[in-house]
N, C-alpha and C positions, 0 to 999 in steps of 0.2 A: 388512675382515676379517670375514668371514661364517662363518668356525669358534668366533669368540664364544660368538656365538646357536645355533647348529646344537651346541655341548659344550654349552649351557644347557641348552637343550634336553632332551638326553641325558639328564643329569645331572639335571634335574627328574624324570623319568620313571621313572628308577632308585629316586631315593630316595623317589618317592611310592610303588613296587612293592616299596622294602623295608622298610615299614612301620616302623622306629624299629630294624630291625636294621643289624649292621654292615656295610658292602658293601665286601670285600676285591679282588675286581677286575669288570671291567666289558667284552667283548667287543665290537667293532661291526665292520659291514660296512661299508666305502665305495668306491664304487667311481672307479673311474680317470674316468670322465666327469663327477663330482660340483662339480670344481676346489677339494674339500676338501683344504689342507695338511696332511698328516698329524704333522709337526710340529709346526705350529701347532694342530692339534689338542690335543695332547697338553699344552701347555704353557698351554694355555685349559683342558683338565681339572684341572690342580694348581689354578687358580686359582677356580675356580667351585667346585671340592668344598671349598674351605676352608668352614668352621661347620659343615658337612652330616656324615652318616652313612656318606658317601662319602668323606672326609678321608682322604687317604694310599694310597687304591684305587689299584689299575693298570689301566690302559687298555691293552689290547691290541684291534690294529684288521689285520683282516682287509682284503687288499686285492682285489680285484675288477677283473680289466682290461677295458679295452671293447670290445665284441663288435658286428659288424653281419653282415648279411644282405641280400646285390646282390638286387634283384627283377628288375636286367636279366640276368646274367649266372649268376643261381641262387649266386655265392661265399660263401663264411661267412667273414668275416676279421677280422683284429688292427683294432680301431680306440686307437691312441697319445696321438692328440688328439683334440680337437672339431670337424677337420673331418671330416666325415662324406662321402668320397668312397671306394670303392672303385677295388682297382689296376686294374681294365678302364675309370676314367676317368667311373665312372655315379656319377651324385649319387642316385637311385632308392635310396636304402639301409635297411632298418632296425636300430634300432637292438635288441641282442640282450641285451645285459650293458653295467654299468658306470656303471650309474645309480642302483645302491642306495646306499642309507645306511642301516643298520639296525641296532637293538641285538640281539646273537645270545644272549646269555647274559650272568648276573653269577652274581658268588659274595657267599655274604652267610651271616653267621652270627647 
């Protein structure tokens, strides 16, 4: 369970940027190729903001689907999972979107 470490994470970063103020909620980007649970995320932020300046924040997480680009066929298309094959059959893909994870914003008083 790798959404653990990756809300620690977060969750350090927040509260070292809100310097002893309150952090009433928390934004993040994650994208659909991350294999981030977003429930499991969420359920790992209650736990990891207990003591902190983040305690009782809300997590709201932007989702991000994943995006590639055929170098054989020129397509832009939906990528759903982690195979990375485009529908003309070509593995030649890049990848466009859906591999972020990023904190966008907090609110903090």
């Amino acid at each position: 369970m790798h959404e653990l470490a990756i809300t620690q994470s977060v969750v350090d970063a927040v509260c070292e940027t809100a310097a002893g103020r309150t952090v009433h909620s928390v934004r993040v980007q994650v994208g659909a190729l991350t294999a981030v649970v977003a429930d499991s995320m969420q359920f790992c932020f209650e736990l990891v903001t207990e003591g902190t300046v983040a305690h009782g924040a809300r997590l709201d997480i932007d989702h991000t689907p994943g995006g590639a680009h055929c170098r054989e066929c020129g397509e832009n298309f939906v990528l759903t999972d982690l195979v990375l094959l485009c529908p003309c059959g070509s593995a030649d893909v890049e990848v466009t979107s859906g591999r972020e994870l990023r904190i966008l914003s907090m609110e903090v008083s």
